[in-house]
N, C-alpha and C positions, 0 to 999 in steps of 0.2 A: 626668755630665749633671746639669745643676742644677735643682733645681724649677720654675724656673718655665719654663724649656725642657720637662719632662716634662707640667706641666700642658698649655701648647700643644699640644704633639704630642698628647695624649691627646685634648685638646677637637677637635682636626681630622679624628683617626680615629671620635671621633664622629661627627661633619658629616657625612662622606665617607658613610659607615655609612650613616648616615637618609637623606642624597640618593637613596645606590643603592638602599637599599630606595621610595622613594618614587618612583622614574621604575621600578622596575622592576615597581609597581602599576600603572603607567597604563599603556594600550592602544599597541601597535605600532601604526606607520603605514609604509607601503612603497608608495611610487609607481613601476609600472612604464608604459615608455612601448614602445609597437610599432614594430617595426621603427626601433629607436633601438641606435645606435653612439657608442663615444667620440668626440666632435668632430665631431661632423654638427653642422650647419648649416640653419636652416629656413630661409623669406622668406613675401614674401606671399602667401596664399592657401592657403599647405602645410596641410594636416591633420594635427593631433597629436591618437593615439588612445592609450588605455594604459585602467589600471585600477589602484585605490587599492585595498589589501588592509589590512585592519585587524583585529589580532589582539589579547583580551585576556587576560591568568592571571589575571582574577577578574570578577564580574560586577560593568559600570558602567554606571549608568542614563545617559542622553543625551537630547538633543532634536532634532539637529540633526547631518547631513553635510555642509559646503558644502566644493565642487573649485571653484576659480579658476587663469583663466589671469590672470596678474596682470604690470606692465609697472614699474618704479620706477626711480627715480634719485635716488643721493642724492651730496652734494657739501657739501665743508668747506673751509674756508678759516682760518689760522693767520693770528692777527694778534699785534703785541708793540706792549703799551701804555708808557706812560711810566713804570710803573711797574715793570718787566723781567720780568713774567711772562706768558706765553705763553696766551694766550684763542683759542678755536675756535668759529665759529661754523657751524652744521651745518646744511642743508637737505634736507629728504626729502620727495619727489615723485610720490604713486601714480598714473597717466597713464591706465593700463589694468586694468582687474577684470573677467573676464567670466567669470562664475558658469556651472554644467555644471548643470540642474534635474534634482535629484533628485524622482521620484515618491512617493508616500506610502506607495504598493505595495509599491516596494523596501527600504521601512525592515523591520526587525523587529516585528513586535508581541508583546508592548510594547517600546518603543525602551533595551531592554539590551541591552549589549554581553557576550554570557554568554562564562564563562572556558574557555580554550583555542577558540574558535570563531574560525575567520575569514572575514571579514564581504566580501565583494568589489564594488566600485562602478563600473562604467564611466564615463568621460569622454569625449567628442572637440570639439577646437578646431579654428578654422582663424585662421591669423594674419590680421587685417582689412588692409583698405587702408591707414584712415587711425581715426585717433582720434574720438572725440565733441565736440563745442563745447565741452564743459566740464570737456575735459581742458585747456584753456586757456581761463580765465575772470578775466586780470587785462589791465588797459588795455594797449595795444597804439600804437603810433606810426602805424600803417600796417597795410592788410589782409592785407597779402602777409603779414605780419609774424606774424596769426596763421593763415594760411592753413601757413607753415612750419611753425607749434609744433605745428601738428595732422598733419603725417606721423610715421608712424613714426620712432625713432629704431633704429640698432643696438645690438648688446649692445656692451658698451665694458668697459673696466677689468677683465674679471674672469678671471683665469687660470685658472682648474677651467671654461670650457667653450671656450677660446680656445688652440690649439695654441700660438701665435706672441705676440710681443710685440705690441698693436695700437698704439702711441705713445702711451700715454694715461696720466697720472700720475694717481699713489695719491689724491688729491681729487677723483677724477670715477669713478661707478661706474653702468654702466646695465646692469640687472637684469633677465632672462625668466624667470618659472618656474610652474612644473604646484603649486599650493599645495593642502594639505588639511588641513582643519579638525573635530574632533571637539567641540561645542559643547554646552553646559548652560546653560539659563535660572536663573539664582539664585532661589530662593523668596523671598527679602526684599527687591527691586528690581527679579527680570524683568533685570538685565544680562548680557550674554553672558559665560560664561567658559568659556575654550578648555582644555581636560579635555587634549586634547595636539595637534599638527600638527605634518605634515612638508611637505617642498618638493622637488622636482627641476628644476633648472636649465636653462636652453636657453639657444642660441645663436642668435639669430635676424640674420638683415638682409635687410631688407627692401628690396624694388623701390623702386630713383631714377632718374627719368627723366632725360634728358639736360636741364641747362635755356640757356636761352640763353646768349649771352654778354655778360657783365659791363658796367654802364656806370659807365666810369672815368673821373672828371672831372681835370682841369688839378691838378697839384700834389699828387696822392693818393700819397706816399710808401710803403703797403704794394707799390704795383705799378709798375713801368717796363716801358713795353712798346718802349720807342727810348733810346738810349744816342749821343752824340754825339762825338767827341775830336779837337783838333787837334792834331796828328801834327809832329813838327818832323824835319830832315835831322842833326841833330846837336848837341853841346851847344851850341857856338857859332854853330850854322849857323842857315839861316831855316828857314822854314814848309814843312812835304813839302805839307801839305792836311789836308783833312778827310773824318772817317770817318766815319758814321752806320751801326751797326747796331740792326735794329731786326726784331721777330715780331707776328704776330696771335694772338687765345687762340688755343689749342688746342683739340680735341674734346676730348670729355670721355672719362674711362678708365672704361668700360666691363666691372666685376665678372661675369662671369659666373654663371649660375645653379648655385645648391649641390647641382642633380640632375644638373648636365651634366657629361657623360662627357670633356668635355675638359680637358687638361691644360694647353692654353699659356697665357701669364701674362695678363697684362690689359695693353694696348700706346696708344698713342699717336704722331702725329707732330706735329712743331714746323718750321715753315719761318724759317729765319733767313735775314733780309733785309740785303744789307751793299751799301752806297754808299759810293765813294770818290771826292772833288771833288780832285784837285790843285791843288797853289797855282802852278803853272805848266803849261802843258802836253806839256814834258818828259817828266815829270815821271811814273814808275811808280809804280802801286798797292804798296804795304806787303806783306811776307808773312807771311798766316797762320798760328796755333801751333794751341798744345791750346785745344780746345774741352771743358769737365765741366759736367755737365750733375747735378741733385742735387733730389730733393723735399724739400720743409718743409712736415711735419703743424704745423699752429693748434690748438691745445686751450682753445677759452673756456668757464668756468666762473663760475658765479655763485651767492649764495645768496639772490637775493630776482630774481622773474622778470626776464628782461632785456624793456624794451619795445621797442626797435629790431636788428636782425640786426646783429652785434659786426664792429666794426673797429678795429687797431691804431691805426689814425691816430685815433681818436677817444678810445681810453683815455687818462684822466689820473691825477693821484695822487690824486684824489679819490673814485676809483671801488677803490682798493686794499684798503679794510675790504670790499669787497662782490663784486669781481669778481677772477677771477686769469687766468693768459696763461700757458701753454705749448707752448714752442718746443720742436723737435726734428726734426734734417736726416738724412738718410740718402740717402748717395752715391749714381747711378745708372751714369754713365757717366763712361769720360776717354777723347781719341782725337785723334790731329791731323790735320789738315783745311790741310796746305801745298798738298796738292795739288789746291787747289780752282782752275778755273778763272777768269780776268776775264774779263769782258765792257765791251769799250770802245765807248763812244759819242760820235760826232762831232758836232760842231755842224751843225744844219741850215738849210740857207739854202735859202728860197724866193725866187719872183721873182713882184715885186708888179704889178700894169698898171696904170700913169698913167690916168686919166680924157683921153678927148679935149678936152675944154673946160679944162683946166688947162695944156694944152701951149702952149709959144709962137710965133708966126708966124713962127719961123724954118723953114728950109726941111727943116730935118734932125727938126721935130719931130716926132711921131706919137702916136699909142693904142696903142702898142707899146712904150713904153718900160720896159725890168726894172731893178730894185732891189734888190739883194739885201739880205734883213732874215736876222738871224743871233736865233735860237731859244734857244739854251740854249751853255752851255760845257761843253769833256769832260768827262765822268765815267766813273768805272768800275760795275760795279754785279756781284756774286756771290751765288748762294742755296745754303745749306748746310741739310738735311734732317738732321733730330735724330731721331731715333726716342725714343721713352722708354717702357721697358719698368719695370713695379715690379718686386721683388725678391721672391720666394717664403721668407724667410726671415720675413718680417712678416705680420699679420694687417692687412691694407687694408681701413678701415669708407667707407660710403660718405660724402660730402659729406652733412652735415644742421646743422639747428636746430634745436632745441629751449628749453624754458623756460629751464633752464637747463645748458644744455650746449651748445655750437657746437664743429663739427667742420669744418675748411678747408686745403684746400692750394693751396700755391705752389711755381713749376718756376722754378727757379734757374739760369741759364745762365750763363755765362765764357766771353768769348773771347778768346784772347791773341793780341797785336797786335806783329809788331816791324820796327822802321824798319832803311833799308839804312846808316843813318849810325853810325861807332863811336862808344861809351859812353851811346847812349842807353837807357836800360832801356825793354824792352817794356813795352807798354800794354796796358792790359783792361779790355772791355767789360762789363758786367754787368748783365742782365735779368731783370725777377722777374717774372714769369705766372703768372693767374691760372689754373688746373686744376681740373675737378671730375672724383673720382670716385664714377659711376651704379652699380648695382646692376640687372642685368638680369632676378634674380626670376624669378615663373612667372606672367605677365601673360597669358600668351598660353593658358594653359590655365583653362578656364571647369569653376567646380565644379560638381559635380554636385548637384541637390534632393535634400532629403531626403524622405521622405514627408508630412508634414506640410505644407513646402513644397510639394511637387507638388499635393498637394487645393487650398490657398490660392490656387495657379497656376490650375489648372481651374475653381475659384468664379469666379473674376475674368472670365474667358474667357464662361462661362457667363451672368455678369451682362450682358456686353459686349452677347452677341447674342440676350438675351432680347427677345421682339417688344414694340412699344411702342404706345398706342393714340392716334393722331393723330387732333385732332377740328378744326374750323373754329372761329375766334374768336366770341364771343359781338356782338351787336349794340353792346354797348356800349363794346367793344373797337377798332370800327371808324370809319375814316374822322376819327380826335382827333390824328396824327402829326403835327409841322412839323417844316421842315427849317431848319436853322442859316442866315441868309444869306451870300451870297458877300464873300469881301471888299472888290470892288468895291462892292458896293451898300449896303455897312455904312455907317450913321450915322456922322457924324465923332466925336462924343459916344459911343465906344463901352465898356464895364466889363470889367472884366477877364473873363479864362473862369470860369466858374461850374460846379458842380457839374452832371454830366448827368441833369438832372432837369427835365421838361419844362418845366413853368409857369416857369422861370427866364429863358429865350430871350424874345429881345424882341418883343413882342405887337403890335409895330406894324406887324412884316415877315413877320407867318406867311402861310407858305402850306402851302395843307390838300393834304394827298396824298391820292390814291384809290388804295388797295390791286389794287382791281379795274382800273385801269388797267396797260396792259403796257409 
């Protein structure tokens, strides 16, 4: 071994040495949470209760205990400049802080932490609905826009409280956790310094309501909701006709809530719509193949807030230092569907009646005379029912937005199409829909007051029906009222509306009210 290998190694089992003696001066911290399991799941409104034990081997004077439920997100992006090294730009987003008020009672006096003592703090939280305003406080395109950043978002990216893969790559991470803080005011600035803190994790998702469906304009490439193909009899042959298939969104999938006792997946169905025009009317409908059916998680990511809700058809290369996109599909179903039925329809001819006054003086004429008008040409028409069940092998987050994070899916369908004519390869349909999955939560369960709340409740009540002393207006209150005139009798010369303050109405049309009049 050479010197200066020995030097290193020796300066390290220094380091090592003073690190472990110095964390092993400062105060334990141990977050326990109640009635908490590996891999439980909160939403909104749950209660999280626990208590922070704090233990130290020497005595440390302190100012200060602060418990937060805390909410963040943070997200990087790899860019490569012209110059071949690799630059990351990192953003980190605290959304949620909701401090647990400790009393002054419960500190020690005086606020040391004495050695081998441990110190015990209660907490209890309940996940909120929605965020505060100013958890989103950058310009915005639209209100919807910041009406979305302000829901909750789910826990995303983090494998220690997430059983399953949730499709979410290593630059998007969204964070829950129980934090606690052992705090000192510095004597030469009054700055806070954190003496030690610990954290415990959660996994939250939060209730998302079902929301409408999508409006998809002419030429919007992320979604097809009709597929069209003209079908030929053979290579050399003509025209068999034309297919159109085509679906409406779907309902939205439906996560059930993380207390409920049930087991089956979270489902869906899809109505597929198939029309078949022949080009003669011969001429039989096509037969049906495999139909697969497949989701794609959307992972939008950004490091500087997005001000419109992310869509692929809008990203360009100029948004690549700032924004990223990840795809990722995961198969649901394969199954074939020959034996779907047609449904053929005829052309319809009604019979028109001549007007008598058009007819002519011949003897055979009348007001009876029929015409037949021809409606429409055959077509075929079939509906094939998709069910879409998700896959229990994944962690499914709900449809959200955030500053910067957006979470979206799309149901991918294939239908394969093949003609009766030899050497023609089959055809296929393919449909992208849009899908949200909702989060069912515990919406339906109303939390209980606390005490504090309940007195607040009863003041309020108590204000309500406190008795009140009605007197009759004073003399000079009386009989000074006009009324606005109508608009028929309004001056043609008339000023825009005015603030509602008496002397502003026009003095030339009053008329005096009598109170005492019924």
């Amino acid at each position: 071994m050479s010197y200066a290998v020995s030097v290193q190694t020796t300066t390290a089992t220094i380091a090592s040495y003073a690190r472990k003696m110095t964390q092993s001066s400062r105060p334990g911290v141990e977050i326990i949470l109640h009635n908490h399991s590996a891999g439980k799941a909160y939403t909104t409104f749950d209660e999280i209760t626990g208590r922070v034990n704090i233990t130290s081997s020497h005595n440390v004077r302190f100012d200060e205990i602060r418990i937060t439920l805390e909410g963040t997100t943070k997200t990087f992006i790899d860019n490569l400049p012209t110059t071949g090294t690799t630059s990351r730009k990192v953003a980190y987003h605290n959304w949620l802080k909701l401090p647990m008020p400790i009393r002054d009672t419960d500190y020690p006096q005086p606020r040391v932490l004495e050695s081998g003592r441990t110190y015990t703090f209660p907490f209890n939280f309940n996940i909120p609905a929605q965020l505060l305003p100013r958890a989103c406080s950058h310009s915005v395109a639209a209100d919807h826009v910041h009406q979305a950043h302000l829901q909750l978002p789910p826990s995303m990216g983090d494998r220690e409280v997430s059983q399953h893969d949730d499709l979410s790559p290593e630059m998007t991470r969204i964070s829950y956790a129980i934090k606690a803080k052992v705090i000192r005011y510095r004597e030469e600035d009054e700055k806070e310094a954190v003496l030690v803190e610990g954290l415990k994790k959660l996994c939250v998702v939060p209730a998302v309501v079902e929301a409408p469906p999508l409006s998809i304009v002419d030429g919007n490439r992320d979604y097809v909701l009709s597929k069209t193909k003209l079908l030929k009899k053979g290579v050399f042959s003509g025209k068999l006709g034309r297919i159109t298939v085509s679906a409406d969104q779907t309902n939205a999938i439906i996560l059930p809530s993380p207390a409920s006792p049930s087991t089956s997946p979270a489902t869906t169905m899809a109505t597929l719509n198939i029309r078949f025009e022949p080009h003669d009317v011969t001429f039989e409908p096509p037969k049906l193949g495999s139909l697969t059916t497949k989701i794609k998680a959307i992972t939008f990511y950004n490091v500087i807030p997005a001000q419109a809700l992310p869509c692929t058809f809008f990203v360009t290369a100029l948004d690549e230092a700032t924004r990223g996109i990840y795809h990722t599909s995961i198969p649901l179903s394969s199954r074939r569907v020959t034996s779907v039925a047609w449904t053929k329809h005829e052309p319809e001819v009604t019979d028109t009646r001549r007007d008598s006054d058009s007819s002519t003086n011949s003897s055979y004429s009348s007001d009876r005379v029929l015409s037949p008008v021809q409606e429409s040409a055959v077509y075929y028409t079939a509906t094939v029912l998709v069910p879409i069940t998700l896959p229990s092998s994944k962690t499914w987050i709900p449809t959200f937005h955030s500053c910067t994070v957006s979470r979206i899916y799309t149901l991918d369908i294939s239908l394969t199409i093949h003609t009766p004519g030899a050497g023609v390869p089959a055809s296929s349909a393919s449909l992208h829909l849009p899908v949200q999955i909702a989060a069912a939560g515990n919406q339906t369960q109303r939390l209980e007051l606390t005490a504090s709340e309940a007195a607040a409740e009863l003041a309020r009540v108590d204000e309500f029906f406190a008795p009140r002393m009605l007197e009759i207006p004073s003399e000079e209150f009386l009989e000074n009222s006009v009324l606005r005139p109508a608009a028929s009798i309004a001056p043609a010369t008339t000023t825009p509306d005015l603030p509602p303050r008496y002397e502003n109405f026009f003095s030339q049309t009053r008329a005096v009210v009598n109170p005492k009049r019924r």
